[in-house]
C-alpha positions in Angstrom: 0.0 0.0 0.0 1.3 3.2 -1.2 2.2 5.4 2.0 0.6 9.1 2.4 2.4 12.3 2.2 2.0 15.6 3.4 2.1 18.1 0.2 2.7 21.5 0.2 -1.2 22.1 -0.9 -2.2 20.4 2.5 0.1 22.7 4.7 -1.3 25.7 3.0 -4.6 25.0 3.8 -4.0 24.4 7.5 -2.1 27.8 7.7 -5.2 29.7 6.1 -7.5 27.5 8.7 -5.4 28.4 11.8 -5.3 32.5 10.2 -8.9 32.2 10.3 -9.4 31.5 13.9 -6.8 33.8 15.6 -8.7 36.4 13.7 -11.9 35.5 15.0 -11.1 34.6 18.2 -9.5 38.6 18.4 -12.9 39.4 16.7 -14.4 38.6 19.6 -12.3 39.9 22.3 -14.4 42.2 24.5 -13.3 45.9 25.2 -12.2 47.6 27.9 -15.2 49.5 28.4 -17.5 46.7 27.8 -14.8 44.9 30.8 -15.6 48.0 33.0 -19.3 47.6 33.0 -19.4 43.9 33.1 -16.8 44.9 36.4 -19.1 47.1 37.7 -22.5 44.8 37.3 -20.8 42.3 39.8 -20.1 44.7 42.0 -23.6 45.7 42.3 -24.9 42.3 42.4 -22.6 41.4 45.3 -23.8 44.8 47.3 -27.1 43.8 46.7 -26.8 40.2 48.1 -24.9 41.6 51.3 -27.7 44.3 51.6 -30.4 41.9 51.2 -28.5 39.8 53.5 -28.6 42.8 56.0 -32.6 43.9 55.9 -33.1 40.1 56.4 -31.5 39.9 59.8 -32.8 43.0 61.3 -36.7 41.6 59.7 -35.3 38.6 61.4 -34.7 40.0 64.3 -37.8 42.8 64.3 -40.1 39.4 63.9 -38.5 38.0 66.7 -39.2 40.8 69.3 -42.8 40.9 67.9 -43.7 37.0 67.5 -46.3 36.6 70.9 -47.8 33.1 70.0 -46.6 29.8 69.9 -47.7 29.3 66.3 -45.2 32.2 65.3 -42.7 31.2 66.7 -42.9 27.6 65.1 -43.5 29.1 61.5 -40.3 31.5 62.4 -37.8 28.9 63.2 -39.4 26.9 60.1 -37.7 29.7 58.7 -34.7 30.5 60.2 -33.6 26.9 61.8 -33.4 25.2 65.4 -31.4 27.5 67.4 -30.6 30.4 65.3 -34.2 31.6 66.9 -31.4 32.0 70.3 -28.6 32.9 68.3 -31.1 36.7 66.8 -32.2 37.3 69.9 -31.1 40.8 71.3 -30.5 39.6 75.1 -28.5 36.7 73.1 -25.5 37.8 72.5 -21.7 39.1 73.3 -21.6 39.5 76.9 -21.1 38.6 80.8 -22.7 38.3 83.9 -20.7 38.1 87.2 -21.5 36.8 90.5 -19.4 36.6 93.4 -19.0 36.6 97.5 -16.6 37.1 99.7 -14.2 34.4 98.2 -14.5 34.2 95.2 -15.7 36.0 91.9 -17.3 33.8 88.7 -17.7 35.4 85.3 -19.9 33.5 83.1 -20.0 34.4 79.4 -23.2 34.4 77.1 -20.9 32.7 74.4 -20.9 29.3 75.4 -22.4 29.6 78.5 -19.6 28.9 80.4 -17.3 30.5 83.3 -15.2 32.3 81.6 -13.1 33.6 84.8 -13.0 32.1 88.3 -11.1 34.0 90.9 -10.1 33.6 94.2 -10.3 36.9 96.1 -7.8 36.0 98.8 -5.3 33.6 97.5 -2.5 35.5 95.9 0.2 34.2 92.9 3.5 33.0 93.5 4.0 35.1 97.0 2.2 37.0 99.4 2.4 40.9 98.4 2.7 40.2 94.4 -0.7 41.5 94.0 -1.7 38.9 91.6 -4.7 37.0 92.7 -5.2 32.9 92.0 -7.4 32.6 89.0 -8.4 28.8 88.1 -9.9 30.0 84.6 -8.9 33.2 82.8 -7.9 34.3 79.0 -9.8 31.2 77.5 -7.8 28.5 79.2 -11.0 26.6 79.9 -14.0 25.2 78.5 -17.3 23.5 78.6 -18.8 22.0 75.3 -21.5 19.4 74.5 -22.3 18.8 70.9 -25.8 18.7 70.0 -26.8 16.6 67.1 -30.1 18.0 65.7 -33.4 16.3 64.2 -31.8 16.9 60.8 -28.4 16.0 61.0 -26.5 19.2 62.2 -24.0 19.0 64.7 -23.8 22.0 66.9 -21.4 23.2 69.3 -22.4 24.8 72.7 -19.4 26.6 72.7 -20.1 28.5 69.7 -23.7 29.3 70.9 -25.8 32.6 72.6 -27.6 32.0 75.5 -29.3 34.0 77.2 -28.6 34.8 80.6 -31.2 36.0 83.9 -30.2 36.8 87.4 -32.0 36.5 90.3 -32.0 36.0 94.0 -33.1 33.9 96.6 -32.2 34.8 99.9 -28.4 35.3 100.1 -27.9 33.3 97.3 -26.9 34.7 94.1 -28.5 32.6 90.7 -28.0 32.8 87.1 -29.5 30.2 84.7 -28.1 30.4 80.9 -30.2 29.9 78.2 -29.7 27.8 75.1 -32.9 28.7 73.2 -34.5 26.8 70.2 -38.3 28.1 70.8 -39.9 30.1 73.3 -40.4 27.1 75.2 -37.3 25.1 74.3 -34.2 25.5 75.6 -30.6 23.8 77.3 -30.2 25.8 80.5 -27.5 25.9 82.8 -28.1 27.2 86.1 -25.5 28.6 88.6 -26.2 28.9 92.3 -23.1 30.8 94.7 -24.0 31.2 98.2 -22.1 33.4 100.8 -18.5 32.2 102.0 -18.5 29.3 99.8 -16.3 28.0 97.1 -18.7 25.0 96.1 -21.0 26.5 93.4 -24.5 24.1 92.5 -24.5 23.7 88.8 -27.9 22.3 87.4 -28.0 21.5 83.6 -31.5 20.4 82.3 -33.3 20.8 79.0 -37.2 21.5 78.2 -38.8 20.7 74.6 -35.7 19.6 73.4 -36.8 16.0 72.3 -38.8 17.9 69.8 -34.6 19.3 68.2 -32.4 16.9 68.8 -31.3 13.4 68.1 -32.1 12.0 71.9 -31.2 8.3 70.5 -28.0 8.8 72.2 -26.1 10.9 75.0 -24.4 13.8 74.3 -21.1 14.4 74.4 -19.9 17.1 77.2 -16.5 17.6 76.9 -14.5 20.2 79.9 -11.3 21.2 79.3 -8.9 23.2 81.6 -4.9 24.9 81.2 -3.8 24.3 84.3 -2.4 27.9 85.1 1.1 28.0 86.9 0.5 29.6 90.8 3.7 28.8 92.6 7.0 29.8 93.1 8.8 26.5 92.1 6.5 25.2 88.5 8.6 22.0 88.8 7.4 21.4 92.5 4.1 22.5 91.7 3.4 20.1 88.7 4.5 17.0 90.0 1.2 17.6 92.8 -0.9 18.4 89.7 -2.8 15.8 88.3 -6.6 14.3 87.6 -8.5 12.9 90.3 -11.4 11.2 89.9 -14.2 8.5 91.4 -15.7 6.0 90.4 -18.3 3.0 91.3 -19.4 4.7 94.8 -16.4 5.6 96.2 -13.4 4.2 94.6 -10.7 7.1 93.9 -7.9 7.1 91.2 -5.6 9.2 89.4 -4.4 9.6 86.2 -0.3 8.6 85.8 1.5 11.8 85.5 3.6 11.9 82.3 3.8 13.4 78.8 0.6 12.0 77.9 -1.9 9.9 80.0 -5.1 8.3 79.6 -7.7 6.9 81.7 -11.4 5.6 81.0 -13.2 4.9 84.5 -16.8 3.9 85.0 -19.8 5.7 86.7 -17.9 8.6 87.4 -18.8 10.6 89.9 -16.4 13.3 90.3 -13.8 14.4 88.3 -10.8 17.0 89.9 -8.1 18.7 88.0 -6.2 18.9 90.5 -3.1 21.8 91.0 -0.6 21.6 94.1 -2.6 24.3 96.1 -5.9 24.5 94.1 -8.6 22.3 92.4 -11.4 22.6 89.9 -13.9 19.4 90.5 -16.9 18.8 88.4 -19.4 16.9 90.6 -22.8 15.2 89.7 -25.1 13.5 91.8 -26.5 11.4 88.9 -22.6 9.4 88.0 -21.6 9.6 84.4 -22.2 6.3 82.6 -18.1 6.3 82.0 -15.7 9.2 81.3 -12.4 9.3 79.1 -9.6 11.4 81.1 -6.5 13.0 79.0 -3.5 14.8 81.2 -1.1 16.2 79.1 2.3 17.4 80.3 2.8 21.3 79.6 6.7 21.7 81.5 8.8 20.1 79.0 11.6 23.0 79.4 11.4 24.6 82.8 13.1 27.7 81.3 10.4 27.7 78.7 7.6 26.4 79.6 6.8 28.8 82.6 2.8 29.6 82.2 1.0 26.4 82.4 1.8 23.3 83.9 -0.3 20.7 82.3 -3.5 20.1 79.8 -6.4 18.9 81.0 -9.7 16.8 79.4 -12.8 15.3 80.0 -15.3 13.8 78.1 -18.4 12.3 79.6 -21.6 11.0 78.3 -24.8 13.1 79.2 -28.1 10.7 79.2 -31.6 11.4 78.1 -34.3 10.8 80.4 -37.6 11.0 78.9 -36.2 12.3 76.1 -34.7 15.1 78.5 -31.5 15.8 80.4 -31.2 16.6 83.5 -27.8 16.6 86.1 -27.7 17.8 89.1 -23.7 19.2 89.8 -21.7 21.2 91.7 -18.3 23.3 90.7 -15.8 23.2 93.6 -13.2 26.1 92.7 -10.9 26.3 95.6 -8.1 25.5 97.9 -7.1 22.1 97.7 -7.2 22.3 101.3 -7.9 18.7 103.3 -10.1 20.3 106.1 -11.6 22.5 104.0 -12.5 19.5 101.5 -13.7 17.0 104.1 -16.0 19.4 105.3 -18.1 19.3 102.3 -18.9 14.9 103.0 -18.0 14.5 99.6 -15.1 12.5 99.7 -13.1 15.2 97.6 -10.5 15.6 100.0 -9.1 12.1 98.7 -7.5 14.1 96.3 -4.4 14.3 98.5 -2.4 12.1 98.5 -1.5 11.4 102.4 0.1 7.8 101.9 -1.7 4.6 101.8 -2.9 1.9 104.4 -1.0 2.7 107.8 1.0 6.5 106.4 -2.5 7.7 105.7 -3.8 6.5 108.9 -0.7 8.6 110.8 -1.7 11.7 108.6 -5.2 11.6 109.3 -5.6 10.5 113.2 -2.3 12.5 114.1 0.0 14.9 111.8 -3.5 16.7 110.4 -5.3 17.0 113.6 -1.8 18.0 116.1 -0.7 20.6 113.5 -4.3 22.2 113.0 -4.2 22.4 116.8 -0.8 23.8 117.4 -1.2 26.3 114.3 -4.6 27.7 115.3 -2.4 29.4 118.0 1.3 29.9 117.3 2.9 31.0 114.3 3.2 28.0 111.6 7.6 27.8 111.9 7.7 27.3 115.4 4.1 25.2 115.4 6.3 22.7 113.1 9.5 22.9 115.5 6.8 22.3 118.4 5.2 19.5 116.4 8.5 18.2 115.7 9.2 17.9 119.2 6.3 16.3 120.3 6.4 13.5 117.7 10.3 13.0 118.9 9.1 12.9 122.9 6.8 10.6 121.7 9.0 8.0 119.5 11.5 8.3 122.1 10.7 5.0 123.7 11.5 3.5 120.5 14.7 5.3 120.1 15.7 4.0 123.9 14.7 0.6 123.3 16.9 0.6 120.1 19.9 1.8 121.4 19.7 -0.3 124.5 19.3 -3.7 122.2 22.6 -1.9 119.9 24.2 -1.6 123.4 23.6 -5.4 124.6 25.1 -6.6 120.9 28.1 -4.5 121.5 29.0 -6.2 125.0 28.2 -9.2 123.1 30.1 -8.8 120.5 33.9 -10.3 121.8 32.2 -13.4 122.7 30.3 -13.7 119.1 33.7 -13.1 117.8 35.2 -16.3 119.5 31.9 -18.5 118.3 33.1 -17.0 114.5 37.0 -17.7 115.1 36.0 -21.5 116.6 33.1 -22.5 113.9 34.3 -20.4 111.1 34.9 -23.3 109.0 31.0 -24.6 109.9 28.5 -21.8 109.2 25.4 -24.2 110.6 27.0 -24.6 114.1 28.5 -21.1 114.5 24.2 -20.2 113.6 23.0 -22.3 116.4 25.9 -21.3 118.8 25.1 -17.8 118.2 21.7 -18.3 119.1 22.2 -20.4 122.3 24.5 -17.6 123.5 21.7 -15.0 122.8 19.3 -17.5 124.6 21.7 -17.6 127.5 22.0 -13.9 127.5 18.0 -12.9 127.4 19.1 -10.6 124.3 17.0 -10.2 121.4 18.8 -10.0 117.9 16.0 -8.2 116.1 15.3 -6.2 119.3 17.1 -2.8 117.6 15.3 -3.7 114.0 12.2 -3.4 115.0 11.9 0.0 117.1 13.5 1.5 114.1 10.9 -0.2 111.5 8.2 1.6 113.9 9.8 4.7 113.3 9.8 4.6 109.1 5.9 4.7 108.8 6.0 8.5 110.7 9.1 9.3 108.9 7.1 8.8 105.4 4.2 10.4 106.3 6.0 13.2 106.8 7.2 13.0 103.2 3.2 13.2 102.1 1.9 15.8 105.0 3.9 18.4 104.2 3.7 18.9 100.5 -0.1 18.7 101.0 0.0 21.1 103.9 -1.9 24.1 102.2 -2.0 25.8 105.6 1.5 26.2 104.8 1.4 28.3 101.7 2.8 31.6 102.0 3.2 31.5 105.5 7.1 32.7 106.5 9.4 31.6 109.0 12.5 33.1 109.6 14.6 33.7 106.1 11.6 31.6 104.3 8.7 33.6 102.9 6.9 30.6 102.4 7.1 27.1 103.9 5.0 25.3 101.4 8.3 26.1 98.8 12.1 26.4 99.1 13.8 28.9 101.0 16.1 30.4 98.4 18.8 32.6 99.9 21.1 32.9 96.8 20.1 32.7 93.2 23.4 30.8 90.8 23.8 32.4 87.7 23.7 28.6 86.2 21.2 25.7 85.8 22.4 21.9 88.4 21.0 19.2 86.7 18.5 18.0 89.9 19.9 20.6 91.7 18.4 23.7 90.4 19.4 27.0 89.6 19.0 28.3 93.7 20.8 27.7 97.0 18.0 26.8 99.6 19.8 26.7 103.5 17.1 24.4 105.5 18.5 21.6 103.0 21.7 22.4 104.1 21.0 22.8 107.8 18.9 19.2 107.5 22.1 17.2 105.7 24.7 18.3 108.2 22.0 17.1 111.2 21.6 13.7 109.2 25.6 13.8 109.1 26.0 14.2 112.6 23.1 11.6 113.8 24.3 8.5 111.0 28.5 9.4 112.2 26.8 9.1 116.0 25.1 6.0 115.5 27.1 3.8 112.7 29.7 3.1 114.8 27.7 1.8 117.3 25.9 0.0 114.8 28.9 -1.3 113.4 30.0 -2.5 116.6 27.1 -4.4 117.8 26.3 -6.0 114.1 28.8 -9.2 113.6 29.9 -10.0 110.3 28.3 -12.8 109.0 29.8 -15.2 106.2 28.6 -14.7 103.0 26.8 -11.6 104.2 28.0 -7.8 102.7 30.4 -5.4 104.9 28.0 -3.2 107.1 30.5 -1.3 108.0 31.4 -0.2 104.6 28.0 0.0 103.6 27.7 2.7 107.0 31.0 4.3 105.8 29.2 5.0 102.7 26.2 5.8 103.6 27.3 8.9 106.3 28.2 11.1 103.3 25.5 9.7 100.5 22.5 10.5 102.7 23.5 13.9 103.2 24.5 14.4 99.9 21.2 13.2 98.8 19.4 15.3 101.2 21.1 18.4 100.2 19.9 17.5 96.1 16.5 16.5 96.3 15.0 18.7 99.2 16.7 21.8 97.7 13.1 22.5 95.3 11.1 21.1 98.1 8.8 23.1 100.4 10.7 24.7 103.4 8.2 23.1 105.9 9.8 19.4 105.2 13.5 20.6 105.6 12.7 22.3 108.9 11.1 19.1 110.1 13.9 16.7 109.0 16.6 19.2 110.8 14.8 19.6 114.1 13.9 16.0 114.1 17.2 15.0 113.5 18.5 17.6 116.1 16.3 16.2 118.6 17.4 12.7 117.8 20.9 13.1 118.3 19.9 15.1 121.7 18.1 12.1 122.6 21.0 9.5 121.8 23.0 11.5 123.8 21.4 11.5 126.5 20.5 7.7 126.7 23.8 7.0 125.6 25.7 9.0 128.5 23.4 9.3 131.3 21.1 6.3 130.9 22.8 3.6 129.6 25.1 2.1 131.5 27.7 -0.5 129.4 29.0 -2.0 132.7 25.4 -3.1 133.7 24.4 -4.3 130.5 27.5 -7.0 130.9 26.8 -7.8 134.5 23.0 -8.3 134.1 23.9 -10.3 130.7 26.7 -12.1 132.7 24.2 -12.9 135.5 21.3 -13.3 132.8 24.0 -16.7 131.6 24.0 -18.4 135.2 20.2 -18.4 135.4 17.9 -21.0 133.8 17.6 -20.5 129.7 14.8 -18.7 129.1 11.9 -20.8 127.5 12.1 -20.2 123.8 9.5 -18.6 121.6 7.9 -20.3 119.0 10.1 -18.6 116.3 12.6 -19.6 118.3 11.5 -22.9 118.4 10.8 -23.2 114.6 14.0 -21.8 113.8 16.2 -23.7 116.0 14.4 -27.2 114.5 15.0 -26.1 110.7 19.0 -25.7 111.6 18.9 -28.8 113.3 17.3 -30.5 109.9 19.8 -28.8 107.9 22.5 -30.1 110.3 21.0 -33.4 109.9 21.2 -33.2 106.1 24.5 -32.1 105.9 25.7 -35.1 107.9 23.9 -37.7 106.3 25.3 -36.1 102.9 28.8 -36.5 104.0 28.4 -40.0 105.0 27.4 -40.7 101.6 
């Protein structure tokens, strides 16, 4: 098949074709002035449409303020939607109503319905005299949201909503109930109720006529959100006290792990508390949320830079229909995180401090809280803790005696363990039982000095939890402290200690050479009545190294911490090594101890416990054992 060219006639052609419509394409072109007028139409169109759009709203609005029957209404919000009939409403709209008593001042806005500020009228920032007053919600760090899914499939947000607020009265107590308004008739209210010299605000949220707008098939969503704002000196101190509360079933209470991110999803939840060191915002109900889902978020990942808020709080909670309705009866708590203060409300909230559990919760409750509120409530709070302190020593200081008698008994023991460990070194077993026969003989108790001084670590760890919690303490001075709930800074360095700090606080300082002085006292004592056992580590070494590490450790973690626990832990130790010296000098007596243990050896062995008893027949099996072993 003969294959087709392209001739010259062919190339003409298209030329003259493509001529053609360039020209009429430029034929066409419109000209400026006709691009000036079309310009201009557009312009009027749009001024129009935003005109028009203007004489709607205020007919809108003028057909609001005249609409007096129900049957208007309805035909009105035909027209303009569920909830925009609130949203064109004049008293909906920008705007706040305040409420307040002698403790604390709530601003709620109209947007949202929400508290928009909650202040604390006599709690002050960072230190007393800075003028700046303890707000838990301010400059939008907290909100309250439920989404509303309507008849026809909208989704609305609370939080972007007009409602419209009243005040009234009754009696001293101050009410406002906000208004979410779909109809005349129909409406999400929330209802605020602050009475005098109370922190604990009643918080009813209810609906009417709702059924009739929304999707009631399911429980809304109500989500509360809170940045925790910083309030104390030390924000490193202050976070590591700042975390979600929360209980659940009845009267189980929890917390949410403190980290970068952490999540918890309880059941019939009925509280929930962000809680700061000093200061807590709870959300109560009386009816429990079916289940809640609880997010902490770490704000202080640079303490340099991260200097405003400590940590991010949320809360999401189901809100169930009844009858097609909700209604929750709730309460606000926005306050000191103050145990007294929280008990007194018999709503187990004051479970959010942590005082230790089982038996270090028991010693905080039934003796730390109760003997400092009493001593406090009349003597300044510095020497109510060195008064505290002394009474806790006086009282422990049976313990302490019966310890360092039992060390003292070991140590007159000690040459003739020595000769049972030269003559049976070679036979671990029989040096055991020898050991034990002489302590039989002797009426001394080995575990006598362990056990005085396992008494004493329970009230030595609730210390650790009673005086970070103390809020009595906050911004209360003592000597070169301004305040005894955080360190006692007398220099500033110009450089950042890793777990240090950037300061220099002195009650640290004062507490590690005390310890210094009390573990150098009593180590070689120690030392002196423990034997060495085979196979066992060096006390003494271990002592050794301990006298300088505890101190050390002292000065580096309690250097951030509140001043109240370093002035504890140095008058406690100062009193300890008075009361050591004493016993040891003018009570104990070394040259009785070995005549009453010499005389203790002539008389009949004292019957053996049953530990005794046990003990003795399980290293006389061993024994047994052994032999038959070597026989073999």
């Amino acid at each position: 098949m003969e294959e087709k060219k392209l001739d010259l006639n062919s190339i003409i052609g298209f030329a003259l074709i493509f001529g053609i419509l360039i020209w009429i394409m430029y034929q066409n072109q419109p000209s400026e002035k006709e691009i000036a007028a079309e310009k201009a139409k557009k312009e009027l169109v749009q001024k129009q449409a935003t005109q028009k759009a203007k004489v709607a709203k205020v007919q809108a609005n003028t057909m609001l303020s005249a609409v007096k029957d129900s049957t208007q209404i309805s035909a009105l919000k035909a027209t303009l939607g569920n909830f925009a009939y609130s949203a064109t409403l004049p008293s909906a709209k920008e705007g706040f109503t305040t409420i307040e008593n002698n403790l604390v001042k709530i601003v709620i806005a109209n947007k949202g319905g929400f508290i928009s500020e909650a202040t604390l009228k006599n709690q002050e920032r960072f230190k007393k005299g800075s003028g700046s007053l303890v707000s838990l919600i301010k400059d939008n760090n907290a909100d309250l949201n439920i989404s509303l899914l309507t008849q026809d499939n909208r989704t609305l947000q609370t939080k972007d909503l007009y409602f419209e607020p009243t005040i009234s009265k009754a009696g001293d107590n101050q009410i406002v109930s906000m208004r979410l308004k779909a109809g005349e008739n129909e409406y999400l209210e929330y209802k605020y109720v602050l009475k005098p010299n109370d922190y604990m605000v009643d918080f009813d949220l209810r609906s009417q006529g709702l059924s009739k707008v929304l999707n009631t098939s399911k429980p809304l969503d109500l989500e509360w959100k809170v940045k925790a704002i910083r309030n104390e000196k030390g924000i490193a101190y202050e976070n590591r006290y700042t975390e979600i509360y929360f209980e659940y079933e009845e009267d189980k209470i929890d917390y949410v792990n403190q980290g970068e991110n952490e999540e918890e999803n309880p059941n019939k939840v009925s509280y929930v508390a962000f809680k700061q060191h000093f200061f807590s915002a709870i959300l109560l109900t009386k009816t429990p949320f079916e289940n809640a889902k609880l997010h902490s978020q770490n704000l202080v990942l640079d303490e340099k830079k991260d200097t405003i808020f400590t940590k991010q709080f949320k809360a999401n909670m189901p809100l169930a229909f009844n009858n097609g309705e909700l209604d929750y009866k709730m309460n606000w708590y926005l306050g000191p995180t103050d145990y007294t203060l929280l008990k007194s409300y018999d709503r187990n909230i004051n479970k959010i401090i942590s005082l230790g559990w089982g038996i270090f919760g028991w010693i905080n409750m039934f003796i730390f809280i109760p003997l400092f509120g009493f001593l406090s409530s009349y003597i300044a709070y510095g020497i109510a803790i060195i008064i505290f302190t002394i009474i806790i020593k006086i009282a422990m200081s049976p313990i302490t005696y019966k310890s360092f008698l039992s060390q003292a008994k070991m140590k007159v023991l000690r040459p003739e363990i020595n000769e049972l460990n030269d003559k049976f070194g070679k036979d671990p077993m029989k040096k055991q039982q020898e050991t034990m026969k002489l302590y039989n003989k002797a009426g001394v108790n080995p575990m006598a000095g362990c056990i005085p001084a396992l008494i004493q670590i329970p009230f030595m760890y609730a210390s650790f939890q009673f005086f970070p919690s103390a809020f009595e303490l906050r911004q209360k001075g003592f000597l070169w402290a301004d305040d005894l709930s955080s360190f006692d800074q007398i220099a500033k360095l110009p450089f950042h200690i890793p777990l240090y700090g950037d300061h220099i606080s002195l009650f640290p300082i004062l507490a590690a050479i005390a310890i210094f002085f009390y573990m150098k006292m009593t180590s070689g004592d120690q030392q002196m009545a423990a034997p060495q056992q085979e196979g066992m580590p060096d006390m003494g070494k271990i002592m050794k190294i301990m006298i300088y590490v505890s101190p050390v450790m002292m000065l580096i973690f309690f250097n951030s911490y509140g001043a109240g626990l370093s002035l504890y832990n140095f008058i406690s130790n100062l009193i300890t090594i008075g009361i050591m010296f004493v016993i040891k000098e003018y009570i104990v007596d070394s040259d009785k101890i070995h005549a009453q243990i010499q005389a203790n050896k002539l008389k009949e062995p004292k019957k053996k416990s049953g530990f005794q008893q046990k003990l003795q027949k399980i290293m006389e099996e061993a024994e047994a054992q052994k032999a038959q072993q070597k026989k073999k």
